[in-house]
N, CA, C and O atoms as CSV, one atom per row, in Angstrom:
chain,resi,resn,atom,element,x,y,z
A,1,UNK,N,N,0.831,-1.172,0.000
A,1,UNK,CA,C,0.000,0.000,0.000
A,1,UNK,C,C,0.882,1.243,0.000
A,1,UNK,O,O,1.745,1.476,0.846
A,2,UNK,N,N,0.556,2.052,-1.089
A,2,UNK,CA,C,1.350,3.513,-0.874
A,2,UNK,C,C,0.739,4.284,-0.300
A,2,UNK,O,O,-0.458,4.458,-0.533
A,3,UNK,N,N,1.477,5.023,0.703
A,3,UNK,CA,C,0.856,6.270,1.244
A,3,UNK,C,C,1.765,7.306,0.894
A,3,UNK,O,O,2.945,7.320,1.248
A,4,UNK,N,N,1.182,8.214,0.163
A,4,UNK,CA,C,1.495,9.889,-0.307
A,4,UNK,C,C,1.121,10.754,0.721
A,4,UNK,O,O,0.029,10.994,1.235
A,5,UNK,N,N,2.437,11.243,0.947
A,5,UNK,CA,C,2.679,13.290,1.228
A,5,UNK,C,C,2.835,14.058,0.449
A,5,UNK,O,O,3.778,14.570,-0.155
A,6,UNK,N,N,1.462,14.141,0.504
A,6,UNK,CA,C,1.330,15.242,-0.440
A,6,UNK,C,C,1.646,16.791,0.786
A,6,UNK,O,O,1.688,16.826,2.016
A,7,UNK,N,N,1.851,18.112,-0.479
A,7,UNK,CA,C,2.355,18.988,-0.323
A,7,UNK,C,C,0.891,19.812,1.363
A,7,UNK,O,O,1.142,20.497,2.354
A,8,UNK,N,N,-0.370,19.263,0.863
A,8,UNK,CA,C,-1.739,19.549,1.897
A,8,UNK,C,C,-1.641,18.836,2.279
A,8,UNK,O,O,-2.777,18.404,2.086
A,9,UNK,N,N,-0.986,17.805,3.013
A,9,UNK,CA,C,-0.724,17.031,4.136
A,9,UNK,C,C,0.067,17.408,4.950
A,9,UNK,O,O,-0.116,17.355,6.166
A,10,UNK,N,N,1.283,17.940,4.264
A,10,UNK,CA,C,2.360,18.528,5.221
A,10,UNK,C,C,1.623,19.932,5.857
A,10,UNK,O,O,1.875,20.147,7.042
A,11,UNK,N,N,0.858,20.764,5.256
A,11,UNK,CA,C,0.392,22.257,5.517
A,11,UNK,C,C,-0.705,21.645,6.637
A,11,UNK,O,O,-1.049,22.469,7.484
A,12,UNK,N,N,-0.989,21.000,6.691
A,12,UNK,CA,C,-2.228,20.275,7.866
A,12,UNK,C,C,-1.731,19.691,9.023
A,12,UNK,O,O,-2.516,19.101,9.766
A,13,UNK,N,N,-0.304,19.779,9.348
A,13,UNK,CA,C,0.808,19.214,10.650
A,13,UNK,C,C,0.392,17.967,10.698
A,13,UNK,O,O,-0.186,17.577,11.712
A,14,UNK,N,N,0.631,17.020,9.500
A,14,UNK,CA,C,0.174,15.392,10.008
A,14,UNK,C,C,1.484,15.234,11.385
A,14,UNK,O,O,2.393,16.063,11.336
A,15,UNK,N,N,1.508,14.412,12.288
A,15,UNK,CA,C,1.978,14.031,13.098
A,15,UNK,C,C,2.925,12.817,12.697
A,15,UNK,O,O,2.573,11.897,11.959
A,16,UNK,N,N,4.277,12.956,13.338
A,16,UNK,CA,C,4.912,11.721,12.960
A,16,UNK,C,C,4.445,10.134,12.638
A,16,UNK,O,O,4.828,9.498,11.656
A,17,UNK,N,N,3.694,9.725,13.497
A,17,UNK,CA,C,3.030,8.707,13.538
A,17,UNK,C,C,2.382,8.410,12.426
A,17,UNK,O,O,2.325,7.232,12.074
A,18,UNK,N,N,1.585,9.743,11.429
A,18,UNK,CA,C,0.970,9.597,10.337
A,18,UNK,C,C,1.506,9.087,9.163
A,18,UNK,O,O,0.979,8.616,8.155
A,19,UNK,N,N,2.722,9.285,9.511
A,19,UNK,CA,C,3.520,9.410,7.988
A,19,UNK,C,C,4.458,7.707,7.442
A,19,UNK,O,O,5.092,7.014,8.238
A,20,UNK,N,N,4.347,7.502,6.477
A,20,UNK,CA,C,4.408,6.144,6.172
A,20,UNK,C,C,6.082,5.861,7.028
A,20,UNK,O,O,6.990,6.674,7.200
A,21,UNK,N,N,6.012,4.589,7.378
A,21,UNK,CA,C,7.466,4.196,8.034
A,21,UNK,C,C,8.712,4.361,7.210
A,21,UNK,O,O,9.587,4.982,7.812
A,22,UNK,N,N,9.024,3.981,6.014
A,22,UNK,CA,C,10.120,4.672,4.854
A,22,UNK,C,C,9.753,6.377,4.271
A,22,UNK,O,O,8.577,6.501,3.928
A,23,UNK,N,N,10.333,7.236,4.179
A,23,UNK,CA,C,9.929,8.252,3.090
A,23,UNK,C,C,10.741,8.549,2.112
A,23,UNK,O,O,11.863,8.858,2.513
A,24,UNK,N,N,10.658,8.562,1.457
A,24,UNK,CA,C,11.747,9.165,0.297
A,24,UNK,C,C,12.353,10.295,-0.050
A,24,UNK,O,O,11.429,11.101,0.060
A,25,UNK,N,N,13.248,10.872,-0.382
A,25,UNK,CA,C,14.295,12.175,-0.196
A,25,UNK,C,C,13.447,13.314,-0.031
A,25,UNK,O,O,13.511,14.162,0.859
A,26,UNK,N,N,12.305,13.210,-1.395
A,26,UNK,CA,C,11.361,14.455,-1.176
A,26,UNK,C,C,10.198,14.741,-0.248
A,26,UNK,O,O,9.834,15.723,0.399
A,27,UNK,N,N,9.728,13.434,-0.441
A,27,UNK,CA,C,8.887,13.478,0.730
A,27,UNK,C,C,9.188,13.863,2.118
A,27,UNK,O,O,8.512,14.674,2.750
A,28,UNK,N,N,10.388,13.157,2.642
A,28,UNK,CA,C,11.194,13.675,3.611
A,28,UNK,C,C,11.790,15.195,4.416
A,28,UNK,O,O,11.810,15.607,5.575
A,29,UNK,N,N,12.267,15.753,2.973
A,29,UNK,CA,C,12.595,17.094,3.086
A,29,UNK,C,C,11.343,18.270,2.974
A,29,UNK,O,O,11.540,19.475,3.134
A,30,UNK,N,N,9.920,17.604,2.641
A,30,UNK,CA,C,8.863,18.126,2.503
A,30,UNK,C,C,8.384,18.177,4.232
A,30,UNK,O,O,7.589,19.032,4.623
A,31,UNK,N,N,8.574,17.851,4.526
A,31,UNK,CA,C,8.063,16.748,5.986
A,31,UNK,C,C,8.553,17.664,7.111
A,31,UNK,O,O,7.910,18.030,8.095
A,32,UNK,N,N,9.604,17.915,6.834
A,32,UNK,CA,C,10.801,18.766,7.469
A,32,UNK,C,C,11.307,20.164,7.020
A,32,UNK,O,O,12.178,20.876,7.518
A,33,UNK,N,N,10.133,20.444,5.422
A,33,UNK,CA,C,10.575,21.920,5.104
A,33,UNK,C,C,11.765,22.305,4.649
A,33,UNK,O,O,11.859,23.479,4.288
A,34,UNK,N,N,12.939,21.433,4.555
A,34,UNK,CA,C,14.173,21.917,4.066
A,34,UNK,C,C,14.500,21.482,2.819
A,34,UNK,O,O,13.877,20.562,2.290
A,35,UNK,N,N,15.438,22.059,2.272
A,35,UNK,CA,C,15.976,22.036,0.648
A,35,UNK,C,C,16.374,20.200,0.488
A,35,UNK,O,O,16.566,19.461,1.454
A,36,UNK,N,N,16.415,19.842,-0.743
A,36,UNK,CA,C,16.648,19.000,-1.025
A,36,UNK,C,C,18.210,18.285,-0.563
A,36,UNK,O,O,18.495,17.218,-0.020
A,37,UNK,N,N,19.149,19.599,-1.141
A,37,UNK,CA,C,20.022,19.787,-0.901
A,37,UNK,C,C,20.869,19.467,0.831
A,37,UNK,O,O,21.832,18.789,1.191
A,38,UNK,N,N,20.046,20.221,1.411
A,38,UNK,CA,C,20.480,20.143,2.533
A,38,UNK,C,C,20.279,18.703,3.234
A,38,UNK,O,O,21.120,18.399,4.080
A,39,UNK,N,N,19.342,17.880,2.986
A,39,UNK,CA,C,18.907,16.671,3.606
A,39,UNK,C,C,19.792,15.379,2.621
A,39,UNK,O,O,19.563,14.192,2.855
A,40,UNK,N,N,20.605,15.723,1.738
A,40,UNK,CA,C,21.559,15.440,0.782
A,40,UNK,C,C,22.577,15.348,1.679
A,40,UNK,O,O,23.033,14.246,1.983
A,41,UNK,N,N,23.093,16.605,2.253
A,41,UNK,CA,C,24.414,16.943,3.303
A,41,UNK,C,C,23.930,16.383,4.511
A,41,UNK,O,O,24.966,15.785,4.798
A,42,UNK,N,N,23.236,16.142,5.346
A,42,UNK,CA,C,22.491,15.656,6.193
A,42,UNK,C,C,22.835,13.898,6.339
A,42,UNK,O,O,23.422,13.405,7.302
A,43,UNK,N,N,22.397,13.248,5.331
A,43,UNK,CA,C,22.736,11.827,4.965
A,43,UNK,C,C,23.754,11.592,4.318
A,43,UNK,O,O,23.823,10.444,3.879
A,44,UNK,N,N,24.974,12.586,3.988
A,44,UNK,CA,C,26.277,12.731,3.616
A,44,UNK,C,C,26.938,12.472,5.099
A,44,UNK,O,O,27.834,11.629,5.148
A,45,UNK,N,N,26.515,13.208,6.432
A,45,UNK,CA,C,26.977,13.107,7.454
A,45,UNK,C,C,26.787,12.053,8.350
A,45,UNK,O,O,27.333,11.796,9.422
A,46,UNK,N,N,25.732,11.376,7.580
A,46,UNK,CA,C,25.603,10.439,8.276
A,46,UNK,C,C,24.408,10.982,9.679
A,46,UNK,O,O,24.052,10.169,10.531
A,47,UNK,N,N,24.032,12.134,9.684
A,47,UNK,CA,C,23.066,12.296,10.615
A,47,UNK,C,C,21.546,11.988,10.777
A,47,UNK,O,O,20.794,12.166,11.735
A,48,UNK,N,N,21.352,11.512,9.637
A,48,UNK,CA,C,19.982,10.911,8.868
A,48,UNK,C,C,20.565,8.995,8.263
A,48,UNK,O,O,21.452,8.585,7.514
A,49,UNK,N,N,19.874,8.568,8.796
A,49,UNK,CA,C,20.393,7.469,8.641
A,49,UNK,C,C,19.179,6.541,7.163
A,49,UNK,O,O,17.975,6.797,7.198
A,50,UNK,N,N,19.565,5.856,6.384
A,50,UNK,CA,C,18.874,5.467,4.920
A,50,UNK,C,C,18.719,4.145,4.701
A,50,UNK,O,O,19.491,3.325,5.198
A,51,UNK,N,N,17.875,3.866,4.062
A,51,UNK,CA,C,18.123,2.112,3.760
A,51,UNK,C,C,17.670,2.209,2.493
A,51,UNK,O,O,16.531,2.520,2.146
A,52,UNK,N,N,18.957,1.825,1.544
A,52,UNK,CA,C,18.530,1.186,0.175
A,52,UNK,C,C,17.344,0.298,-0.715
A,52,UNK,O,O,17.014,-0.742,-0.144
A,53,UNK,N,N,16.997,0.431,-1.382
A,53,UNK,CA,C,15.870,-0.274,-1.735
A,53,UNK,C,C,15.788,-0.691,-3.350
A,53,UNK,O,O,14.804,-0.243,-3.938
A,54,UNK,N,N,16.356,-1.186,-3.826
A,54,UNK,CA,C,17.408,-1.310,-5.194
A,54,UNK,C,C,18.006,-0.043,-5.461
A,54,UNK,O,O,18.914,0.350,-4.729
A,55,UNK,N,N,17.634,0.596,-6.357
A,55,UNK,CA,C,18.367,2.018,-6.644
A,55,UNK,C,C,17.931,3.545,-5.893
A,55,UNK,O,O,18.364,4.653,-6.210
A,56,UNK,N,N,16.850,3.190,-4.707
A,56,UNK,CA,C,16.018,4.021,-4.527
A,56,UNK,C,C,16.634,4.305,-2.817
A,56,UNK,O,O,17.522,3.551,-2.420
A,57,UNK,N,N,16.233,5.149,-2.103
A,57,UNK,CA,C,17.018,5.416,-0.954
A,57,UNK,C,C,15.505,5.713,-0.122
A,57,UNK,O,O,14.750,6.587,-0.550
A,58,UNK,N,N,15.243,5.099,0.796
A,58,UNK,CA,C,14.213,5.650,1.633
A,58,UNK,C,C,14.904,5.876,3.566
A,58,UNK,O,O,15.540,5.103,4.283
A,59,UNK,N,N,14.425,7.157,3.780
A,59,UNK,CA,C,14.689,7.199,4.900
A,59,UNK,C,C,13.454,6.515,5.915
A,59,UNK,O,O,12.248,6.526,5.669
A,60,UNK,N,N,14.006,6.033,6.902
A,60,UNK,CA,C,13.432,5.729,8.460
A,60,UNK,C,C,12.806,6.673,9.021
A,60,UNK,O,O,13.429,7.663,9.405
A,61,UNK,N,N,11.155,6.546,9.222
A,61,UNK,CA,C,10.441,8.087,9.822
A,61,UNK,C,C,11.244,8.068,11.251
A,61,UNK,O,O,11.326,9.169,11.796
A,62,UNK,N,N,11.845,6.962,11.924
A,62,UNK,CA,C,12.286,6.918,13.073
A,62,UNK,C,C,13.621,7.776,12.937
A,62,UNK,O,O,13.764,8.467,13.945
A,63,UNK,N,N,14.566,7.936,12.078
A,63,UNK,CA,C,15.632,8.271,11.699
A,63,UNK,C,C,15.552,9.720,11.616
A,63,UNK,O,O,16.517,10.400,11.966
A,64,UNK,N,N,13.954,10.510,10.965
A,64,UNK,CA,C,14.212,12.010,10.825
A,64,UNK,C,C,13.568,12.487,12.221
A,64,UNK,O,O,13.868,13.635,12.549
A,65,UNK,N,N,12.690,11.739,13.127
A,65,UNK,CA,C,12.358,12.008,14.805
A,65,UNK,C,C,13.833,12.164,15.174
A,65,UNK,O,O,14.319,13.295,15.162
A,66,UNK,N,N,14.543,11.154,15.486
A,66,UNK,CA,C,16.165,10.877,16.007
A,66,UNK,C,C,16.927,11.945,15.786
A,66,UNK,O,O,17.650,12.444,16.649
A,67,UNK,N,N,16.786,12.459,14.341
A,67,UNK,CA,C,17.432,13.795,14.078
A,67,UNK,C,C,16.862,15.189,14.628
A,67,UNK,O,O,17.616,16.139,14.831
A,68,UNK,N,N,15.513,15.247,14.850
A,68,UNK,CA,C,15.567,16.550,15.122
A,68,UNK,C,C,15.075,16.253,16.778
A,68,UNK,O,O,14.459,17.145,17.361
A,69,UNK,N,N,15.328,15.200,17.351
A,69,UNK,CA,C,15.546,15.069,18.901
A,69,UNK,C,C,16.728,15.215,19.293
A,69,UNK,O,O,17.090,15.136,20.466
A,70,UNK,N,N,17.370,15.424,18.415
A,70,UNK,CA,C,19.234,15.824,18.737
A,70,UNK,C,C,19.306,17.275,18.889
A,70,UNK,O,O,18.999,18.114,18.041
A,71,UNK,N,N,19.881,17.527,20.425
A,71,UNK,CA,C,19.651,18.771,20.796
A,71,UNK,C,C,20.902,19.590,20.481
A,71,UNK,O,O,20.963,20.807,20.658
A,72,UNK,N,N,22.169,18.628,19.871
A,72,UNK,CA,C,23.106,19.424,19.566
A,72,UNK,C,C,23.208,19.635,17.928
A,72,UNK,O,O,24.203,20.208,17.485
A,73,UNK,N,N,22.062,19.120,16.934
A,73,UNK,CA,C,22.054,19.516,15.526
A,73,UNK,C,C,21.311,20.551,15.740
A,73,UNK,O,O,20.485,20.783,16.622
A,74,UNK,N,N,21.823,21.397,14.502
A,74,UNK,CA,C,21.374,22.662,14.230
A,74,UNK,C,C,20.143,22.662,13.443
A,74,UNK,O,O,19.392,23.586,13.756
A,75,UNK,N,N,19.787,22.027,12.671
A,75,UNK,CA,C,18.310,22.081,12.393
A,75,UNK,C,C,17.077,21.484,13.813
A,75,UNK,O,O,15.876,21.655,14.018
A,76,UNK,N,N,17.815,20.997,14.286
A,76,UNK,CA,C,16.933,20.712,15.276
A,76,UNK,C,C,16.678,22.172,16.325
A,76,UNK,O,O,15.525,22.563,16.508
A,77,UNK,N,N,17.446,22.644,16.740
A,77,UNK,CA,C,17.574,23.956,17.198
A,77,UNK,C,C,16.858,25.190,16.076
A,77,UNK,O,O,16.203,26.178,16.406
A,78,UNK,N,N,17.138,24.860,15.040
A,78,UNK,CA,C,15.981,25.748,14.483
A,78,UNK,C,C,14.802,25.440,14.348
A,78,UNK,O,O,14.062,26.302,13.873
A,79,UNK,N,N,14.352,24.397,14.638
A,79,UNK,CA,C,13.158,24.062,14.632
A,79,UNK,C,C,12.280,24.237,15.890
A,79,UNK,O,O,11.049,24.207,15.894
A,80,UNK,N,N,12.959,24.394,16.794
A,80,UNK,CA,C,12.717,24.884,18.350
A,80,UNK,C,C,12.288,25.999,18.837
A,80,UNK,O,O,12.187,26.143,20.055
């Protein structure tokens, strides 16, 4: 079953819990409001953690909670 985030899902504060257990780069950075780019450098650092899926990369909804419960990342602090 697919579940879509759409762009009026995110504007409606779905709650973590809502959101499918994998998301994918955009969906992700939709989720969280930030550039593509940046959530690129993010899982470059290894601060967002990913699991492969043949050629496709889905993040862990548990993985972008983990990140912005980190009180010493800076997006998490801006989000505060």
């Amino acid at each position: 079953m697919k579940v879509e985030v759409s762009e009026r899902a995110v504007a409606a504060s779905v709650t973590f819990g809502e959101l499918p257990l994998g998301l994918t780069v955009d969906e992700a950075r939709r989720v969280l409001r930030i550039g593509r780019r940046q959530l690129y450098q993010a899982i470059a650092r290894r601060d967002v953690h990913t699991v492969k899926v043949g050629r496709s990369i889905r993040i862990p909804r548990s993985s972008l909670e983990a990140w912005l419960a980190d009180p010493d990342h800076e997006l998490a602090q801006s989000v505060r």
